[in-house]
N, C-alpha and C positions, 0 to 999 in steps of 0.2 A: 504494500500500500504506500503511495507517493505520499510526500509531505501536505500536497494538495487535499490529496483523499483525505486524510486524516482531520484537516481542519475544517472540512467540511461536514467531516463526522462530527466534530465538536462543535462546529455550530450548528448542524439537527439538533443533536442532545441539549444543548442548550435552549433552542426552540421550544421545546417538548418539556423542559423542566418549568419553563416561566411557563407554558401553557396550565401544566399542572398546580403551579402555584396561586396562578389565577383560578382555577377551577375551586381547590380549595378555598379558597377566601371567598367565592360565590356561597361556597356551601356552608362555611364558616357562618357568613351572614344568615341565611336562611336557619341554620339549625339556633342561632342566639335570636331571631324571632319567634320561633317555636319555645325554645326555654320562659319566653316570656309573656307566650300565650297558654300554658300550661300552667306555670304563676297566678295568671289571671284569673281562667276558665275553671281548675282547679283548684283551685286557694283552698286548703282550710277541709279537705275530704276527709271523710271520716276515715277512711283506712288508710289515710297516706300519700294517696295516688300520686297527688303535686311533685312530694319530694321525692321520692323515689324514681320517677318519670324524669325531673330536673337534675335531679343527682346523677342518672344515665345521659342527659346531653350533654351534662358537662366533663363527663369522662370522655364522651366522642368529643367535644370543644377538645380538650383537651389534647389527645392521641392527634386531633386533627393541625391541632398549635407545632406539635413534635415534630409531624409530618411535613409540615410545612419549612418548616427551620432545619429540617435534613435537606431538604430540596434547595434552600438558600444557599450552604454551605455546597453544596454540589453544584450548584451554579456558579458563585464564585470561585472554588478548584477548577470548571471549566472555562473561567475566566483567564486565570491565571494560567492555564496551557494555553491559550489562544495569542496571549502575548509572549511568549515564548520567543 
């Protein structure tokens, strides 16, 4: 694989991570709308529902925060090969 090819391959993969980064922060959005219509609609149930149901978005918030911060980082190392 030519010098060419390779930086070409790095910037797909670099393509494809910001895609993915944005993708997340869409969903990111969406799921901390949810958390706070579940607050709302929920409030105050006798068995719980609210917290239990918001306790599990913000573990995915969470995993989904990770997720996203491994992708920055991997974007940036394909940063730094592209100026190589």
């Amino acid at each position: 694989m030519s010098l060419r090819q390779t930086l070409a391959q790095v910037s797909a993969l670099q393509r494809e991570i910001e895609e993915q980064i944005r993708l997340i922060a869409d969903f990111r959005r969406s799921n901390q709308d949810n958390m706070r219509l579940v607050t709302t609609e929920l409030e105050g149930s006798r068995k719980s529902y609210d917290r239990l149901l918001t306790s599990r978005l913000h573990h995915v918030d969470d995993s989904l925060t990770r997720s996203s911060e491994a992708l920055k980082r991997a974007s940036d190392a394909l940063r730094q090969v592209q100026n190589i």
